[in-house]
C-alpha positions as CSV (number, residue, x, y, z in Angstrom):
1,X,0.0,0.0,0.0
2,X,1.6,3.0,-0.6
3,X,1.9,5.8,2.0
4,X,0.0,8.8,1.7
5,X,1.6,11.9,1.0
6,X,2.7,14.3,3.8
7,X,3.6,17.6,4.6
8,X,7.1,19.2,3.2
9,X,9.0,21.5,4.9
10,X,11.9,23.8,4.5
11,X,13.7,25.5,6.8
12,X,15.4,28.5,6.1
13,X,18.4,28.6,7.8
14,X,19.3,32.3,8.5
15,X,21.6,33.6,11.1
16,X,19.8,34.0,14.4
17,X,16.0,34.3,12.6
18,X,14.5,35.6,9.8
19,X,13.2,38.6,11.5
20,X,15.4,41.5,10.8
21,X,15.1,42.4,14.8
22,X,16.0,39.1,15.6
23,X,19.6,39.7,16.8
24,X,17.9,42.4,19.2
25,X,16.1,39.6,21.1
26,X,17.2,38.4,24.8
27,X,17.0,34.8,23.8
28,X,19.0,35.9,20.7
29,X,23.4,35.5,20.5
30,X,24.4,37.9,17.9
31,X,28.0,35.6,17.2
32,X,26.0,32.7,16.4
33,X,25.3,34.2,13.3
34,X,29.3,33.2,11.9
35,X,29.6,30.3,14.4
36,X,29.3,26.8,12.5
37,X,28.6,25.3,16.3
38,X,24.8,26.9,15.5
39,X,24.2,26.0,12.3
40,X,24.6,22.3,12.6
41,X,22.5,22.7,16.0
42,X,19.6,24.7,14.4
43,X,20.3,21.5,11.4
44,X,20.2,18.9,13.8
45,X,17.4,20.5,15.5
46,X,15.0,20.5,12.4
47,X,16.4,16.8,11.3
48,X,14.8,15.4,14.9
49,X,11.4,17.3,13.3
50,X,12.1,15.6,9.9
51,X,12.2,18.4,7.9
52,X,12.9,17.7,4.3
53,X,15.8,20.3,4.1
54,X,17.4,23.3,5.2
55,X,18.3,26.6,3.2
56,X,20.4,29.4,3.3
57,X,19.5,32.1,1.2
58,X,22.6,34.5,-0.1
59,X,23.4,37.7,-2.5
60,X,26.8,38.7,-3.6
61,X,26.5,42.0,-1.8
62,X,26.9,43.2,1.8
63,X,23.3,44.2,3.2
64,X,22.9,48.7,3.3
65,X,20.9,48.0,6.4
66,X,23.4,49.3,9.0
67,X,21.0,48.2,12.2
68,X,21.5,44.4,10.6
69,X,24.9,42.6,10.8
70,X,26.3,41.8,7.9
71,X,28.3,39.3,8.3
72,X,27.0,35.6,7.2
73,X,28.5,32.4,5.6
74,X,28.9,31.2,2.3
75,X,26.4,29.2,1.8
76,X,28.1,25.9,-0.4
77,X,30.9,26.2,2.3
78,X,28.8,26.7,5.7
79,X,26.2,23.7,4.0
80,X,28.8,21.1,3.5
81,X,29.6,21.7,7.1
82,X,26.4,21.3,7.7
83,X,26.0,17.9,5.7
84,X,29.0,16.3,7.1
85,X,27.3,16.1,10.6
86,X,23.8,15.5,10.1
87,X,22.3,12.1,8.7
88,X,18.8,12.8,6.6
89,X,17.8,15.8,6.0
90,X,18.6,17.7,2.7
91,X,20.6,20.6,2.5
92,X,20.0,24.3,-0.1
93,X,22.5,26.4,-1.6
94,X,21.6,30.0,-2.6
95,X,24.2,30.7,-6.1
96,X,23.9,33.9,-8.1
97,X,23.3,33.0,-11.8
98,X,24.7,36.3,-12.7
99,X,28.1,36.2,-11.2
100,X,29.4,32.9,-11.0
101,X,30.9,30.6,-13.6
102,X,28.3,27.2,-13.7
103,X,31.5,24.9,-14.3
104,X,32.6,25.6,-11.3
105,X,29.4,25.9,-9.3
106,X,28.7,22.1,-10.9
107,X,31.4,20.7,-9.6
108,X,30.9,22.1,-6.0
109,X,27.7,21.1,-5.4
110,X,28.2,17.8,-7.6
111,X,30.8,17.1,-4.5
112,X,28.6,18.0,-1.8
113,X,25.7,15.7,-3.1
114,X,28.2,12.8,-3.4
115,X,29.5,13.7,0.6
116,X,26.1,13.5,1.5
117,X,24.6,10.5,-0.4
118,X,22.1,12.8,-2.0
119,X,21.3,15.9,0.2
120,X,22.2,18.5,-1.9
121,X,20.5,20.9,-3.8
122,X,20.8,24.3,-5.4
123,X,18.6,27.8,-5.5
124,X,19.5,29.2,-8.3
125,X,18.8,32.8,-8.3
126,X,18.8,35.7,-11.2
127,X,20.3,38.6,-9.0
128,X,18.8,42.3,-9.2
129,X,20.4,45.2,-7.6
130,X,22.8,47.7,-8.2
131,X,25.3,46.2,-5.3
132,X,26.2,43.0,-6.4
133,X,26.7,44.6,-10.1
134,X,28.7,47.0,-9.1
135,X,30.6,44.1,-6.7
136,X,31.4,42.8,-10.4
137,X,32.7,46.4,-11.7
138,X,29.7,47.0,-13.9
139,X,27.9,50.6,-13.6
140,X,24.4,49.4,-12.8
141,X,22.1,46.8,-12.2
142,X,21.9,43.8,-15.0
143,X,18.9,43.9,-16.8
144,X,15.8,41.8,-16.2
145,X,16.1,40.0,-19.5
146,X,20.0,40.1,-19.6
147,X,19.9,38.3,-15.5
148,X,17.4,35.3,-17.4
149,X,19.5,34.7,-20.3
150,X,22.5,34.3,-17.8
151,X,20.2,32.3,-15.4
152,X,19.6,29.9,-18.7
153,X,22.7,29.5,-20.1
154,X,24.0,28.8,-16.0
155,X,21.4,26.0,-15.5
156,X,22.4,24.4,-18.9
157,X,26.1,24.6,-18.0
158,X,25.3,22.8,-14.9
159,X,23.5,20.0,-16.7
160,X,26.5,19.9,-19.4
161,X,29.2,19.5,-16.5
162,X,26.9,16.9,-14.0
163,X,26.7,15.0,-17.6
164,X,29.8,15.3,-18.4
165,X,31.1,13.6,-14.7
166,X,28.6,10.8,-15.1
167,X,26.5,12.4,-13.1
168,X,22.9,12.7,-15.5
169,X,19.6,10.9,-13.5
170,X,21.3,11.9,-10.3
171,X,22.1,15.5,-10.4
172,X,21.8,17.5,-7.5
173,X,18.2,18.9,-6.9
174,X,17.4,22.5,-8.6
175,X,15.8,24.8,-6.6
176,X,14.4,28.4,-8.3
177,X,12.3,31.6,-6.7
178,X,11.4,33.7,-9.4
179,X,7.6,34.7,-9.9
180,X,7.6,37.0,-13.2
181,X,7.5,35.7,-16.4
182,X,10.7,35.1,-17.2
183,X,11.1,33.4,-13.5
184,X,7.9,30.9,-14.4
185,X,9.5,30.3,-17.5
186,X,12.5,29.5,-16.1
187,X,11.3,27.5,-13.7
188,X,9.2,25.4,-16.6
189,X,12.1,24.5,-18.4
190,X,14.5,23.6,-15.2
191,X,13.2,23.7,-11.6
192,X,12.6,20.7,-9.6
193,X,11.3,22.7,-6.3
194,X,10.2,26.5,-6.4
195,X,10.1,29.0,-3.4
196,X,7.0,31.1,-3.5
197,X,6.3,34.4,-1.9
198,X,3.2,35.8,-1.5
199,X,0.4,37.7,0.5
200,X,-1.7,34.5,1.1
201,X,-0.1,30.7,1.3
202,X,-2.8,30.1,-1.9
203,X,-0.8,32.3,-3.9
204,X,1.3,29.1,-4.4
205,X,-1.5,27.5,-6.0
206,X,-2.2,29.3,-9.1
207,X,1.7,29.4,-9.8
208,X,2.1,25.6,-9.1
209,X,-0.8,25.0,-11.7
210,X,0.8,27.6,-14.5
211,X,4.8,26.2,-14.0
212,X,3.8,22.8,-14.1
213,X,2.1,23.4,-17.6
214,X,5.3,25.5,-18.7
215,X,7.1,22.3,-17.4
216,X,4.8,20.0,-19.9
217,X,5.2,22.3,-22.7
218,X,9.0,22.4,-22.2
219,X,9.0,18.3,-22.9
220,X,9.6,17.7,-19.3
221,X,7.4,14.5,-18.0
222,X,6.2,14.1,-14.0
223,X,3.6,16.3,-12.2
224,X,6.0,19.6,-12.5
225,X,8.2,21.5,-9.8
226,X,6.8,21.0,-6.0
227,X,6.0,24.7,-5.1
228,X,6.5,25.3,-1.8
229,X,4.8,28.9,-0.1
230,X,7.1,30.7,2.1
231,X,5.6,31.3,5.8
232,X,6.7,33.3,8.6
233,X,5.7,31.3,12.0
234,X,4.9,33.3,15.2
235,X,4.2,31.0,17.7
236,X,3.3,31.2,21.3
237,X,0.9,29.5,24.0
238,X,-2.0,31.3,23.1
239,X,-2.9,33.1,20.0
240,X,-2.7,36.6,22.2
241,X,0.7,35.9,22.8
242,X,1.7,35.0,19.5
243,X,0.6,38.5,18.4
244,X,2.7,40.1,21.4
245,X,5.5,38.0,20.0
246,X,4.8,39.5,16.2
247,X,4.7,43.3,18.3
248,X,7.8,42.5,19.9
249,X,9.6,41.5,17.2
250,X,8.8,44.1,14.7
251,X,9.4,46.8,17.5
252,X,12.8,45.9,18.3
253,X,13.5,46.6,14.3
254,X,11.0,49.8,13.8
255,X,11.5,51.1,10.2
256,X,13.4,54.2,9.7
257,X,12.4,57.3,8.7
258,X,13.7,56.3,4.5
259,X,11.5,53.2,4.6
260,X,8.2,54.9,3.0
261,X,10.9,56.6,0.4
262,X,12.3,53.1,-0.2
263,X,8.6,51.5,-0.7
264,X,7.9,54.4,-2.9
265,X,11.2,53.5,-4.8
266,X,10.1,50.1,-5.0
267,X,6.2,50.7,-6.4
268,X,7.0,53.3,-8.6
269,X,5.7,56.7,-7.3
270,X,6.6,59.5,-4.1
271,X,5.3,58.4,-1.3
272,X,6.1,61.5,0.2
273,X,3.1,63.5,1.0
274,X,0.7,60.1,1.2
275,X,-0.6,59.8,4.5
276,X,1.3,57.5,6.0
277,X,-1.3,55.4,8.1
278,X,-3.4,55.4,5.1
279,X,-3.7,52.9,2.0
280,X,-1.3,52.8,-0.7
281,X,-3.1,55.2,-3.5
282,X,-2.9,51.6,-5.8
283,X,-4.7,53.3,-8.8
284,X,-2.2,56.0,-8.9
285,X,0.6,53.9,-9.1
286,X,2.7,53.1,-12.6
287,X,1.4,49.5,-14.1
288,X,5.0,49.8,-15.5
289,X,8.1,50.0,-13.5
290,X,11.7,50.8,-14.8
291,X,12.9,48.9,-12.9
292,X,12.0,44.6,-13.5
293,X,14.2,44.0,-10.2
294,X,11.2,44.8,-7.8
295,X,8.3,44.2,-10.3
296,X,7.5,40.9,-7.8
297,X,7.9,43.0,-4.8
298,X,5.9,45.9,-6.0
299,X,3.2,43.3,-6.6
300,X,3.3,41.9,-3.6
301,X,3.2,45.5,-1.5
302,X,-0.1,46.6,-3.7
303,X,-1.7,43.4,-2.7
304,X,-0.7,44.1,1.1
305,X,-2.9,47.1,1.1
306,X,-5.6,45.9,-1.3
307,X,-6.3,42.7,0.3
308,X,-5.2,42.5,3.6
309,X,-5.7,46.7,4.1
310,X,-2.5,47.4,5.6
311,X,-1.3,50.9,5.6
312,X,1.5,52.4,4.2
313,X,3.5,52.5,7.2
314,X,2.4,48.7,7.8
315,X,3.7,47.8,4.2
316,X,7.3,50.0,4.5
317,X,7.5,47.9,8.1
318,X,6.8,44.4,6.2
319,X,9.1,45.0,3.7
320,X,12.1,46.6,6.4
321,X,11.6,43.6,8.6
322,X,12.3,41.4,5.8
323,X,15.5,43.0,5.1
324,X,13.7,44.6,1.9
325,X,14.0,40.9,0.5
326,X,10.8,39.7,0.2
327,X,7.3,39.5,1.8
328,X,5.8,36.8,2.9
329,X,2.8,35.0,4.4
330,X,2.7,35.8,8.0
331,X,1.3,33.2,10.3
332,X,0.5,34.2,13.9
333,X,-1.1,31.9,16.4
334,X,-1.3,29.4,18.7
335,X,0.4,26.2,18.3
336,X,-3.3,24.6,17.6
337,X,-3.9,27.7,15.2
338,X,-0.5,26.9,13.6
339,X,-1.1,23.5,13.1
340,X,-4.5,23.3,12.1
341,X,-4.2,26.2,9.3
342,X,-1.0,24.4,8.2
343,X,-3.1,21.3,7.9
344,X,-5.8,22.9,6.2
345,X,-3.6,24.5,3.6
346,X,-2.2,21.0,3.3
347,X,-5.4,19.6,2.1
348,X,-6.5,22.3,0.3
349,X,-3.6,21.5,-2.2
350,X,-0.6,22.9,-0.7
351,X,2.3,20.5,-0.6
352,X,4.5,21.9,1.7
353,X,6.0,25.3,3.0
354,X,9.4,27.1,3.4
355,X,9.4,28.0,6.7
356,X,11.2,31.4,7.8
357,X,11.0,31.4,11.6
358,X,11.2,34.5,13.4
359,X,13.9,33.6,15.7
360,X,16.7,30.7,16.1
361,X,16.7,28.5,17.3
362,X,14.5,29.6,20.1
363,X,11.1,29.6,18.0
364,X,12.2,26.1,16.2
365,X,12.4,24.4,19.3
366,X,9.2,25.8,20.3
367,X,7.9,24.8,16.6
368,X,9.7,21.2,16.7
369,X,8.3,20.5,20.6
370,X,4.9,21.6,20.3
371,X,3.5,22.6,16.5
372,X,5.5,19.0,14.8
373,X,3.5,17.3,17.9
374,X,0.1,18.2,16.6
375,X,0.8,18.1,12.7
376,X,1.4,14.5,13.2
377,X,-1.7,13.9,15.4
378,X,-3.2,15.3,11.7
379,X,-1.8,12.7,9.8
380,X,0.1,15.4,8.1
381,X,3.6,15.2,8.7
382,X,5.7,12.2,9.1
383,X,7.1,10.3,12.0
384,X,10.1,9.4,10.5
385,X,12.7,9.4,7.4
386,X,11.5,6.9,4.8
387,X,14.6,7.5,2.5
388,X,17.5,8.9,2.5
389,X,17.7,11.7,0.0
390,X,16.5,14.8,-0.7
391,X,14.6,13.7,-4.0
392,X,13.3,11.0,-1.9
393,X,12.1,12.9,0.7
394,X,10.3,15.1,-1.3
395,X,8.9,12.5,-3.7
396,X,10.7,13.5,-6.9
397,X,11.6,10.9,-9.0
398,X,14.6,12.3,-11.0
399,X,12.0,14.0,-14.0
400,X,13.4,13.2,-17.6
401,X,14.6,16.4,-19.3
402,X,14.5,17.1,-23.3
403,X,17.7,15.6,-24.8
404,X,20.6,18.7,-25.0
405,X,23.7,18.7,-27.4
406,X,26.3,19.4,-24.7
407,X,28.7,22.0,-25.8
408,X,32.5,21.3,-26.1
């Protein structure tokens, strides 16, 4: 008989939380955030919940946040740390596509797969900004369409060089987060997991439905890439204190006085004399933006204040706690409430989440002792580890790929 299909979850594994005013937090240790000691903890930690994986996310720039610290790991050199000394559970490495060679990348990751009998994977992501081009001596940001065509020809190199090592059937997982065109498209052709943000978990669903038919259409065979919603857990006793928690957290890191400028920035239009515990004016807003590097974020902030009425102080302090990186779906609750609206999501068609907890490893201990508990009294989340790699623990059968000439 076979087993019926449970919940998948990601962990990202970021520093000392996701929250931006995380480090601020008494149960917080700022030097964790470059001590290897923590990382395999916070690993360990979310391999006794059976997680599917853990992630570090990454840009080629120093953060311009100075109330953040900036310093982090690499993540292909902190992960294989990180692989060495845990057993099961599968472990993600942000790359730029824009500034790094796939050849080399291949072979990297290629070893860190083989170290770990399969754990590996790779988030491949199209970077935007001005820092990391100018890390790379170029004037100005890349273009959208220039950072896709790089992201393509990266993801067929890696393919050429796992091939060329003996490597094709078992290449390392491929892991993409783009939600424009181009990023679906991308995703279609070469993606065996996507990362969704979003105002709403459900967002997921609609793209999950429109990359899996790119997928088809690209000659790819298999249900398409397992799109995963990304969720931000705050988690308490009772669903009062959970909100306190949320309060807390996003008062210890209190947007500055640039945030509404750097929202404005990010939508297209000065912010300056809106009132700023008001909506975002939405219809007066540009449908086109010059620049493609926030066009997901500026979609995401109109849909902030459209359908979950925030104000435009509310939005600025969304986007400044996520490090101006992304938004996501903010879930705030008891552990009951966590568990039962992860469940319900579950069923609804959902097949997993990338979790972002606020703090670590403080709230995934709390999420590991008491929310893992009651998914499994669900029947949502598994008990233990029925194989031993990451495609196996997230039910992907290696998907066959159209035939490609390899390049000499």
């Amino acid at each position: 008989m076979t087993a019926a299909p449970t919940m998948k979850l990601s962990l990202n594994l970021s520093g000392v939380g996701r929250h931006a005013g995380a480090w601020r937090d008494e149960v917080s240790r700022p030097g964790d955030v470059v001590d290897v000691e923590h990382y395999v903890r916070v690993a360990r930690l979310a391999e006794e919940g059976r997680f599917d994986s853990v992630f570090v996310a990454d840009s080629p720039v120093l953060g311009s946040d100075p109330t953040v610290p900036p310093l982090r790991f690499e993540p292909l050199t902190l992960l294989a740390a990180v692989a060495a000394r845990t057993e099961r559970i599968g472990v993600i490495a942000t790359v730029s596509s824009s500034y790094n060679d796939a050849e080399t990348v291949a072979r990297r990751v290629l070893s860190i797969d083989r170290i770990s009998g399969g754990r590996a994977a790779l988030n491949v992501v199209a970077s935007a900004g001005a820092g990391p081009a100018r890390n790379f001596g170029l004037a100005d940001r890349l273009g959208h369409d220039d950072r896709y065509a790089l992201a393509e020809d990266f993801l067929t190199g890696l393919r050429r060089v796992w091939h060329q090592l003996g490597a094709a059937g078992r290449e390392p997982l491929i892991v993409q987060a783009g939600s424009s065109e181009a990023g679906r498209a991308l995703a279609g052709r070469h993606a065996d997991v996507v990362y969704a943000g979003g105002v709403r978990a459900h967002d997921s669903l609609e793209l999950a439905t429109d990359v899996a038919e790119r997928a088809r259409q690209a000659g790819r065979t298999g249900p398409g890439p397992l799109v995963l919603p990304g969720v931000i857990p705050f988690v308490a006793d009772t669903d009062p204190e959970a909100l306190e928690l949320e309060a807390h957290l996003d008062a210890l890191h209190a947007p500055p006085e640039d945030a509404i400028e750097r929202l404005g920035g990010i939508v297209g239009a000065d912010l300056s004399g809106v009132d700023p515990d008001g909506p975002l004016p939405v219809a007066d807003l540009p449908d086109e933006l010059d620049h493609a590097a926030g066009a997901s974020l500026a979609t995401l902030a109109r849909r902030l204040s459209t359908e979950l009425r925030l104000s435009v102080r509310q939005i600025a302090g969304r986007l400044h706690a996520g490090a101006f990186g992304n938004i996501q779906t903010r879930l705030v609750g008891s552990a009951d409430t966590v568990a039962e609206t992860l469940a319900r999501w579950f069923r609804e068609g959902v097949p997993g989440f990338n979790l972002l907890l606020p703090r670590q490893p403080a709230d995934l201990e709390y999420f590991v002792a008491e929310v893992i508990p009651r998914l499994r009294r669900l029947g949502v989340h598994r008990t233990s580890y029925e194989t031993t790699t990451l495609a196996g623990h997230l039910g992907l059968a290696r998907q066959t790929l159209p035939e490609r000439t390899p390049h000499a």
